[in-house]
N, C-alpha and C positions, 0 to 999 in steps of 0.2 A: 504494500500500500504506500503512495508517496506521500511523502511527509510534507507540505507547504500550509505555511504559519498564515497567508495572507491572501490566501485562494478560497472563493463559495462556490457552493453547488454542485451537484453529479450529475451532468444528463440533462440539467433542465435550465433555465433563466434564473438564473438566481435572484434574487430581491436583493437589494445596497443593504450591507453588513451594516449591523452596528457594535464597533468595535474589531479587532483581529479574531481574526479563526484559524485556529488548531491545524487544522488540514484540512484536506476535500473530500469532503466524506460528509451528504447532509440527502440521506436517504427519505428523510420525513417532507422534502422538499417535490420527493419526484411523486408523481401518482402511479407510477409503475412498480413501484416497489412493492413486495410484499411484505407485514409487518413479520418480526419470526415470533414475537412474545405478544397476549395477544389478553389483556383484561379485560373482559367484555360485564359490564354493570355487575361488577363482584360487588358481595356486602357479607361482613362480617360478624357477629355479634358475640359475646359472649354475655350470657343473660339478656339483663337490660339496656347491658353497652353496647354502642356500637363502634367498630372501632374502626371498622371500613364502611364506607359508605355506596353505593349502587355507583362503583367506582369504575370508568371506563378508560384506557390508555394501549397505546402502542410502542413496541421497541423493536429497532432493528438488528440485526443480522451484523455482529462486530460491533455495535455501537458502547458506548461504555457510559450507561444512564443513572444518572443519582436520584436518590427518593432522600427528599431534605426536609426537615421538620424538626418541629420541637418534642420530648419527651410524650408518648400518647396518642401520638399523632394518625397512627397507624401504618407508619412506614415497613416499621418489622415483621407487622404480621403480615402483609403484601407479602413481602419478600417469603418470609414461611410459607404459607399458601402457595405461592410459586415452588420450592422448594419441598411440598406432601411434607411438612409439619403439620397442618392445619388446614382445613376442610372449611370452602366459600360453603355461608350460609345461604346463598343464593348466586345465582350468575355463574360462568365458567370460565376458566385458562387455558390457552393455547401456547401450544410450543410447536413451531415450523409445522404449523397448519391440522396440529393435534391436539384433541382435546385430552386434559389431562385429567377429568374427573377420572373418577377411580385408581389411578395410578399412583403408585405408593412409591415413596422416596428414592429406596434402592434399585425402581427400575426408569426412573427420569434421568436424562441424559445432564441432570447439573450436578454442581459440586456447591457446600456452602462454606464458606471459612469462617469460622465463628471469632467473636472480639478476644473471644478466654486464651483461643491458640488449641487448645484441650491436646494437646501433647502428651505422647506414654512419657511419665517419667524413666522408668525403666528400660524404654528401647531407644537404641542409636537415633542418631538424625536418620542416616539411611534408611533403617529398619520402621521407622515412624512417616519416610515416605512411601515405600513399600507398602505398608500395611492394607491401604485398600484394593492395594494390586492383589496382594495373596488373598484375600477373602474372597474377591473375585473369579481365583484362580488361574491368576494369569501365569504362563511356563514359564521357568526361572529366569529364562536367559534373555527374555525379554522385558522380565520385570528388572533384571542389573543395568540392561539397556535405561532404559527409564529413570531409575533412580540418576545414575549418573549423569543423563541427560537434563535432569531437573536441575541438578546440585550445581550440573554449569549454568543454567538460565537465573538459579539465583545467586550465584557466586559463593556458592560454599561449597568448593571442588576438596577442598582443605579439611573441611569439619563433619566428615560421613560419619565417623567410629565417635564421634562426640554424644555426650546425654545433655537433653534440652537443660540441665542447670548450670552447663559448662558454658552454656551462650548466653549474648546480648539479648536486652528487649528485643533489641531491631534485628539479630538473627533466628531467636524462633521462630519470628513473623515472619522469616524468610520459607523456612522449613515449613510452617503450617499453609505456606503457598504454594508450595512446591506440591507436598501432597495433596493439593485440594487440584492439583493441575496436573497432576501424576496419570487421573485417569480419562487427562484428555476431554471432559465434558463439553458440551456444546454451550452451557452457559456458566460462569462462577457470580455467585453471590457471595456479596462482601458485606459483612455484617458489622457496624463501626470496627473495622480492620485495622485501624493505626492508632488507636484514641488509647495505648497504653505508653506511647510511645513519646519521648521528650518533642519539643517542638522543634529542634532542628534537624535530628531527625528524621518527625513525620515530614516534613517537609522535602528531605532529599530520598525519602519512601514514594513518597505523592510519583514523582517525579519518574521512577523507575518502574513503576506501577501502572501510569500511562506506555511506556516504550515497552513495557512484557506485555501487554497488552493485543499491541498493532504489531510487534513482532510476531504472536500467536495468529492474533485474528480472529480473540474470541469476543463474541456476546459479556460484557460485564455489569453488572448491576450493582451500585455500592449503596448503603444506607449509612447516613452521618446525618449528626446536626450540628456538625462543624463546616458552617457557610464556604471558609477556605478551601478549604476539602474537596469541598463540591464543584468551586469556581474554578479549581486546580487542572483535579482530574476529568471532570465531566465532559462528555460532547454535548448532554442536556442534562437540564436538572427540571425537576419534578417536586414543587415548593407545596409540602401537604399541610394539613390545618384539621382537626376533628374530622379525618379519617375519608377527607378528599382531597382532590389533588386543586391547588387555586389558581396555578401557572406553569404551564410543561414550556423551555426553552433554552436555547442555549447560554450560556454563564455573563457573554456580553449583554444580551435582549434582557436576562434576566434584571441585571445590574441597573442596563441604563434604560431599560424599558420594561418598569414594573407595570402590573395590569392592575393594582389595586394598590390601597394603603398598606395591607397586610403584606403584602410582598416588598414592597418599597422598605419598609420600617425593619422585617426579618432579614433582609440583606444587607450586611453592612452599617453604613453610620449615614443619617440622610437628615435633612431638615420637614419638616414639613408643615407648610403656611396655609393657613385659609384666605382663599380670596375670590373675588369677584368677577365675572367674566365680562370685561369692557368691550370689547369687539373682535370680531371674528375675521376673517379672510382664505384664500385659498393657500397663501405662503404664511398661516400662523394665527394666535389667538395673543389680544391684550390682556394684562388680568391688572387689576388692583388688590395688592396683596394687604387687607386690614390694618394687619396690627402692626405693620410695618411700613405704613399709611405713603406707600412708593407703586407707581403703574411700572408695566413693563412689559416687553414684547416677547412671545415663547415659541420657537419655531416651532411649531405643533397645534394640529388641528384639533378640535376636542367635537365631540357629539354634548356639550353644554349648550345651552343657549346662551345672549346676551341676558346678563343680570343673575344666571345661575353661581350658585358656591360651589367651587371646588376644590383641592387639595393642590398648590404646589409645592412639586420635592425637588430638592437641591441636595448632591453631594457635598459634603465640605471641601475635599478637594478644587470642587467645580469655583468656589470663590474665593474673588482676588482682595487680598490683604492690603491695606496701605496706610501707613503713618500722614501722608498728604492728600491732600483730598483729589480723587483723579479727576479729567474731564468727561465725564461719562452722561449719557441720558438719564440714567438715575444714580444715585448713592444711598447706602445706609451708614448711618453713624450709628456706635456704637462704642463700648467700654472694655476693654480685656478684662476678665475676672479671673480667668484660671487659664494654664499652659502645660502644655505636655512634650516633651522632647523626647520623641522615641526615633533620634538619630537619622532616620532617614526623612523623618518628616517631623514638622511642630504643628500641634495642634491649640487650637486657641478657642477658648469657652467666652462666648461675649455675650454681651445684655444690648440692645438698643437702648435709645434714650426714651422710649416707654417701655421697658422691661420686656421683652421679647427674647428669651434665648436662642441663641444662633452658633453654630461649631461652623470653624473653617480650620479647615488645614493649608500649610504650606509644605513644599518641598525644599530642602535643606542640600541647594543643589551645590555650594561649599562650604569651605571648614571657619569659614570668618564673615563676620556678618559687620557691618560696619557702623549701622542703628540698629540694633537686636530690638522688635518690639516685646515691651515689658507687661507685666499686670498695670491694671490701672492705665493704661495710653487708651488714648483715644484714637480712634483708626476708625478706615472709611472699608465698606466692603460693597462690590457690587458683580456682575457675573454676566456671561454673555448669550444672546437669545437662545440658542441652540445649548445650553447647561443646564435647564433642569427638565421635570416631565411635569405634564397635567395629569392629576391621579382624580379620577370621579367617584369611584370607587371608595 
């Protein structure tokens, strides 16, 4: 599969990215595709709970899809249910064009890696990737084949005859992947997979975890409600909420074009303003944002009417800092109250002059600053048409 970071589309027209993409690989885009995992109005319940709800979605063939949400959500039990853990109280699952009711775990073509690792203490790395091989009864000689081939895909050519307490966090993670890839499955399911793991780390896991991936060529499914995570490795992500899904898209769309307050706000750090809708057009909407009593221009059309309220969100990132007042069509003044320097970037907690809190960050693009703004400065911020989104929602 070829790798290009700033390429859309398979096959079809692609729509104008928002933001860089991954590679080329955007199967949900063609209508000729078929989906290979297929949740057709699943609903879950245990008792009174529900914890999926008359859930409908598609995944493709190689894609490597996240289910992101907060604790509850119903992300896991998807994923089980996919997995013959857990039996839809309604609706059904398909895999490459099969239904999976009745099908029990040990004969579905996935694998699942659990966050625990669940590792034999007592048996080698080797022998702990092996294991599903032999149960299966796979002939030796090609379960040595295997092992070995695993142990080079995750770099533990070195650590066969080792017991998982002679390793790192970040190598039994290696070996619990290894086995769960040993026997070749058509899909693996990642169950918070890295969430035991320091953060630097998980972060150069993320990373290698995408490239085992597209190296294979398998179907992946990760569940986290660690946004990074998601934004990292995903081709899309899948933002749930009480046990439905409330935005299926890729990590840029999701980021810079939420479809509701609740996506906006669960992704990262955002501001968000009520305000007024002043006028409309074909290149954009006016809005008067209240409480921060400034119009301003949003390249973005909205289905509000004039005079409707609706939400605009701003990145901190998206706004610009300044100790002098710039020449802009609007400005907000405001107070620094609190700062954060986390090295690569500073963040700044500000009050308007009618108390409106507002977060902007900067990029901290050298080692010397020559006015550092401090607490207490007063500074101007303002940001440009095409920086935030209308959330109606």
């Amino acid at each position: 599969m070829p790798r290009c970071r700033f390429a859309t589309g398979v096959g079809v027209l692609a729509k104008k990215p928002i933001g860089p993409i991954r590679r080329t690989f955007a199967p949900w885009d063609d209508p000729e595709q078929r989906p290979f995992i297929e949740f057709r109005n699943v609903t879950k319940r245990f008792g009174d709970f529900t914890a999926v709800d008359n859930l409908s979605q598609t995944i493709y063939e190689r894609e490597f899809f996240a289910l992101l949400g907060g604790s509850g959500c119903g992300k896991t039990t998807l994923m089980r249910m996919l997995a013959g853990f857990e039996t839809p109280t309604e609706g059904e699952i398909f895999l490459d064009g099969k239904s999976l009711k009745g099908v029990p775990p040990y004969h579905r073509p996935v694998n699942m890696m659990f966050q625990s690792y669940a590792l034999f203490p007592h048996m080698s790395v080797a022998d702990n990737i092996a294991f599903g091989l032999k149960q299966d009864g796979v002939p030796k000689s090609e379960i040595s084949e295997r092992v070995a081939e695993m142990l080079r895909l995750v770099k533990l050519e070195a650590f066969g005859k080792r017991k998982p307490h002679q390793l790192s966090g970040g190598q039994r993670q290696r070996v619990a992947l290894a086995r769960s890839l040993a026997k070749r499955p058509k899909v693996l399911l990642l169950d918070e997979p890295l969430a035991a793991l320091d953060k630097k780390l998980r972060e150069d896991t993320q990373f290698e975890l995408m490239d085992l991936q597209m190296d294979m060529g398998l179907t992946f499914l990760i569940v986290t409600h660690d946004q990074e995570e998601a934004m990292t490795v995903a081709d899309r992500i899948a933002v749930m909420d009480s046990g439905r899904i409330i935005q299926v898209a890729t990590p840029p769309e999701i980021y810079e074009g939420p479809n509701s307050r609740f996506v906006a706000d669960f992704i990262g750090d955002i501001n968000i303003f009520e305000s007024k809708v002043v006028a409309k057009s074909a290149e954009g909407t006016r809005l008067h944002a209240t409480d921060l009593g400034v119009e301003f221009d949003v390249g973005q059309t909205t289905a509000a009417n004039v005079g409707d309220t609706v939400g605009f969100g701003i990145r901190p990132e998206k706004i610009s800092v300044s100790l002098d007042k710039p020449e802009k069509d609007f400005v907000v003044e405001a107070e620094v109250w609190d700062i954060g320097y986390l090295g690569d970037i500073s963040t700044f907690h500000c009050h308007t002059m009618n108390e409106v809190a507002l977060r902007a960050s900067v990029a901290n693009v050298t080692r010397l600053v020559e006015r550092p703004i401090a607490w207490d400065d007063k500074v101007w911020l303002t940001w440009g048409r095409d920086a935030g989104v209308i959330l109606v929602d």
